[in-house]
C-alpha positions in Angstrom: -139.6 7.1 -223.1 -137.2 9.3 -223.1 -137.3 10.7 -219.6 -137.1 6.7 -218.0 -133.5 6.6 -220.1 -132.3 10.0 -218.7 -133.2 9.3 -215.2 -131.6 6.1 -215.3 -128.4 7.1 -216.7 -128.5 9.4 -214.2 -128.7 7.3 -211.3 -126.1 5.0 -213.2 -123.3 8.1 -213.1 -124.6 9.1 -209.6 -123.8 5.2 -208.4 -120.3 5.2 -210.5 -119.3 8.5 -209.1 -120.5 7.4 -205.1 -118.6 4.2 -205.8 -115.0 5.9 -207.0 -114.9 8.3 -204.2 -111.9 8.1 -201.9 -112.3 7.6 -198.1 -109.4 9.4 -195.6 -110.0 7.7 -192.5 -108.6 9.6 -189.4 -107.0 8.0 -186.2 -110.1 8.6 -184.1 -111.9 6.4 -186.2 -114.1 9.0 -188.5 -114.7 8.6 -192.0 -114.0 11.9 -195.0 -115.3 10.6 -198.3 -114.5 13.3 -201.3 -111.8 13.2 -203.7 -107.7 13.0 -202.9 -106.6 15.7 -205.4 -102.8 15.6 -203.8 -100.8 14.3 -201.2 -97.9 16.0 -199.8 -95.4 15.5 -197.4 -97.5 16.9 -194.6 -101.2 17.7 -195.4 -103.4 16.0 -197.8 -106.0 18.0 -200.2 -109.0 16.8 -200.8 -112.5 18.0 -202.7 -116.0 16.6 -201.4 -117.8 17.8 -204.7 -116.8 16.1 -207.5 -116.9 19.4 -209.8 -113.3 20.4 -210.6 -114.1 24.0 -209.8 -115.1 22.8 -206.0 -113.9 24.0 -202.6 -110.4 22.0 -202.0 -109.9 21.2 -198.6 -106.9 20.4 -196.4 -106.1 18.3 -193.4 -102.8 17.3 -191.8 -101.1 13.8 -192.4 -100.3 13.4 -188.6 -104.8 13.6 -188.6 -104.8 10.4 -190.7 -104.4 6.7 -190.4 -104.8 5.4 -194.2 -106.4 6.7 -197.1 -108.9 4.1 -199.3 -108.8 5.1 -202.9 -111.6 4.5 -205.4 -110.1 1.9 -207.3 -109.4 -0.5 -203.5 -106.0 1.2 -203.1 -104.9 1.6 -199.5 -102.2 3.8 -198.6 -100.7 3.8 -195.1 -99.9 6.8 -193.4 -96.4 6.7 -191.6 -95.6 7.5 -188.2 -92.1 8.2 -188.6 -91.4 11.7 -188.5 -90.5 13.6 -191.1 -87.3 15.5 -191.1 -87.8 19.3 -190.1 -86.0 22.5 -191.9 -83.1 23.2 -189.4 -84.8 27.3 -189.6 -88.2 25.6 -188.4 -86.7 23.3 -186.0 -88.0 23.7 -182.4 -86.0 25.0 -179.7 -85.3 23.1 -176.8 -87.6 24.4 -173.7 -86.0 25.6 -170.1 -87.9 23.0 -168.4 -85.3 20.5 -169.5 -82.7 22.0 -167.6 -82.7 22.0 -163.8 -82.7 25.0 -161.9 -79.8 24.5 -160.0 -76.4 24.4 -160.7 -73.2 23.9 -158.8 -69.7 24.7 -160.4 -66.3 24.1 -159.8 -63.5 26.8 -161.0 -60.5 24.5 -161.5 -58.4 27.6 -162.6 -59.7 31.1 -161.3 -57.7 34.4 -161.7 -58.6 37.2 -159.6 -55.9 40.6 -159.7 -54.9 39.5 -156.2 -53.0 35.9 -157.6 -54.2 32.7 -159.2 -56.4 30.0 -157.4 -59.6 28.5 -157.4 -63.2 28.1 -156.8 -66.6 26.8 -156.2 -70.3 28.4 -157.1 -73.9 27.5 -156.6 -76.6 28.9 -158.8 -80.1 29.1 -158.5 -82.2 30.3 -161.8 -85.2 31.9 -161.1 -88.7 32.6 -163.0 -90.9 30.7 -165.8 -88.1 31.7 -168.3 -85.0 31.1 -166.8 -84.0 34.6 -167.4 -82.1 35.1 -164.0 -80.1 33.7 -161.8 -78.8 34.4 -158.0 -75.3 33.1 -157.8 -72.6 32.6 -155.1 -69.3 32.2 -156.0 -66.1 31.7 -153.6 -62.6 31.9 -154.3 -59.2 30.7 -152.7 -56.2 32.8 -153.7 -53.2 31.1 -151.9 -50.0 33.6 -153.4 -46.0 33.1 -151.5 -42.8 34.4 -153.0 -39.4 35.4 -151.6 -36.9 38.0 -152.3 -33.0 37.9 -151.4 -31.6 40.8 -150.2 -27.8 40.5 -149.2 -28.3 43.3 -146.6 -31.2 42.1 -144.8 -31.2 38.6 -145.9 -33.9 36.6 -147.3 -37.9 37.8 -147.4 -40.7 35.3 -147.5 -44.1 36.5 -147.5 -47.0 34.4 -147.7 -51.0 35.6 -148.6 -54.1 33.7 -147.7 -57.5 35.3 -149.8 -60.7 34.5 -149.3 -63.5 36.1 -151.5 -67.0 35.3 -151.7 -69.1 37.2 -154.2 -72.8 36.9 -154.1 -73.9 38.7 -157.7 -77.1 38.2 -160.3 -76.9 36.7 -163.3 -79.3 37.8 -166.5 -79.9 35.5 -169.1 -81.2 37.7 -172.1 -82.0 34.6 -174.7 -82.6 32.1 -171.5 -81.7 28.7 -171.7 -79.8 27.2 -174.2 -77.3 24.5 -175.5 -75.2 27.7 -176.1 -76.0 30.3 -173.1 -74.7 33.9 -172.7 -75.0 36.0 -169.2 -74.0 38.8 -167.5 -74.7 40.2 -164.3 -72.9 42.3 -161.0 -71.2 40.7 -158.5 -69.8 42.2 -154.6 -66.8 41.0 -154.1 -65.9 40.8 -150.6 -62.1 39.5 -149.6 -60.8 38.6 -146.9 -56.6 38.4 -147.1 -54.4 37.2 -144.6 -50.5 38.0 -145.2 -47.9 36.7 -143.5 -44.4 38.1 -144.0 -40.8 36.8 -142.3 -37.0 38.3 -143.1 -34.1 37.5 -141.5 -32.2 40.2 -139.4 -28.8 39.6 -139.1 -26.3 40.9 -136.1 -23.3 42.7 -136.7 -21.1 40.1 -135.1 -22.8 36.9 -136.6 -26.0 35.6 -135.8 -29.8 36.9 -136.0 -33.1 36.0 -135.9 -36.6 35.9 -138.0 -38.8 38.8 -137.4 -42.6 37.6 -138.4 -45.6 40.2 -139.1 -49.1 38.9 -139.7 -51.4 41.3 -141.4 -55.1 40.9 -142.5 -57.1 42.9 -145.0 -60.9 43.6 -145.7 -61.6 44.4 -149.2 -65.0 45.4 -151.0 -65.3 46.1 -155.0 -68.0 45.1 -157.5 -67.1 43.6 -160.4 -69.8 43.2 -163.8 -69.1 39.6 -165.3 -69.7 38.5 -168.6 -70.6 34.4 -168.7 -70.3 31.8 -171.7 -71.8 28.1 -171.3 -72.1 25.3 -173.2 -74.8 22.5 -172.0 -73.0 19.5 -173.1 -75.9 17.2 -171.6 -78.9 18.3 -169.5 -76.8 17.8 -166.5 -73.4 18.8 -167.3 -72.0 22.1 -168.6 -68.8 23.7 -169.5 -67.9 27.2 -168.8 -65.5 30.4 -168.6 -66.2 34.2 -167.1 -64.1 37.0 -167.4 -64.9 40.2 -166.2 -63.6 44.0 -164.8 -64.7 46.4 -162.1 -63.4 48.8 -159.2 -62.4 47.8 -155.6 -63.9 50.7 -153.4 -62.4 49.8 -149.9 -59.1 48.3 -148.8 -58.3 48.2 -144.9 -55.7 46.6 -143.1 -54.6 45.4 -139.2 -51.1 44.5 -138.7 -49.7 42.7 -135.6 -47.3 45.5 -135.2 -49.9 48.1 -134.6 -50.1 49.3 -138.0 -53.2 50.2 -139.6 -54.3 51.0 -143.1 -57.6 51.9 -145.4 -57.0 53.3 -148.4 -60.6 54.3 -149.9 -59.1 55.1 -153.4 -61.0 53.6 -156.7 -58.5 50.7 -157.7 -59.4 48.3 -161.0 -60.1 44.7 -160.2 -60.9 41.6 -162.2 -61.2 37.8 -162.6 -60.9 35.4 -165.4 -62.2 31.4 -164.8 -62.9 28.1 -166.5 -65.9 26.4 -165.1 -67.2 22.5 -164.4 -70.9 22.8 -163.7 -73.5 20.3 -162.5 -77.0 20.9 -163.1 -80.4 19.6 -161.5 
């Protein structure tokens, strides 16, 4: 008699126990029954026996569509996204920048005078990590002196500089980027200088010389950016280096090279589209 009661009350606890289990079902469609111990604010523990000293198991939230609790509960799982640690929080990948970028100089500063200039980039690799670039500059530079001997001076300069260099991104791509890289600068200067000769008696004349330079150097450039979108960027460079050759034709015969190590360097605020 006794054994009927046993095995009944059994079964009894067995069907009460079945019956108050919880049910996590998943987005695909499949089915955990066991027993929500805790839910968190990313993964949810669960035990499948219902001894307390049982394996505990976890799965991730984003896994989960609802969870079905013993007692008919429903609880929803949300898709909005929950709010990550700012020393967790993903960086943002190169492949949302383009790969090309051209730059205008609005202000550029090279030792030979103020002017301006233009650039195209091209980044190259799965990284980003370097970049050919091509800058050119216009230096356009005039003054005059007064001299009550001779009479007045006016000399005029014309540079032209284009400066193919590399650019090496050591963190890649960034909303903040830093570079640096060599660049050959190559100039090409025309002067043009005018004074007034006077004649004893009254009376003179302007006596013009045109001159033009080639000049070679290699300057190592240091590069700040900030991505203000993924297509527009903001910009300034600054760097130093040593001009190796200076030659120069005059239209008076004249010639000049003077092979001596001189110090060069530019400064410039950039505009810069990227695609």
């Amino acid at each position: 008699m006794k054994r009927p009661v046993l095995t009944l009350l059994f079964l009894v606890v067995f069907t009460i126990s079945l019956q108050a289990q919880d049910k996590l079902i998943k987005k695909n469609g499949a089915i955990i029954e066991g027993k929500v111990t805790e839910v968190g604010v990313r993964e949810v523990r669960y035990q499948i026996n219902p001894e307390p000293n049982s394996a505990k198991f976890v799965i991730r939230k984003a896994e989960l569509s609802h969870i079905v609790f013993g007692n008919g509960e429903t609880f929803v799982i949300s898709d909005r996204p929950v709010a990550i640690e700012s020393s967790v929080r993903p960086r943002v990948t190169n492949n949302e920048y383009g790969r090309n970028i051209l730059t205008i100089s609005p202000f550029k500063a090279l030792d030979s005078g103020p002017g301006f200039g233009f650039s195209y980039e091209r980044l190259v690799g799965n990284g980003q990590h370097i970049g050919i670039i091509l800058p050119v500059s216009f230096i356009f530079h005039d003054y005059n002196i007064y001299d009550p001997l001779i009479g007045s001076n006016a000399k005029y300069l014309t540079n032209f500089y284009i400066s193919p260099g590399v650019k090496i991104y050591p963190f890649g791509q960034r909303k903040v980027t830093y570079a640096v890289g060599p660049n050959i600068v190559t100039g090409f200067v025309k002067d043009t200088y005018s004074n007034y000769v006077s004649y004893p008696g009254g009376g003179g004349y302007y006596n013009s010389i045109e001159s033009s330079r080639f000049r070679l150097g290699l300057v190592v450039n240091n590069y700040l950016n900030f991505q203000i979108t993924s297509h527009i960027n903001l910009g300034i460079n600054g760097g130093l280096g040593m001009r190796y050759l200076d030659r120069q034709n005059s239209s008076s015969g004249f010639f000049y090279s003077n092979n001596d190590l001189s110090i060069i360097g530019e400064f410039a605020f950039n505009f810069g589209f990227r695609f």
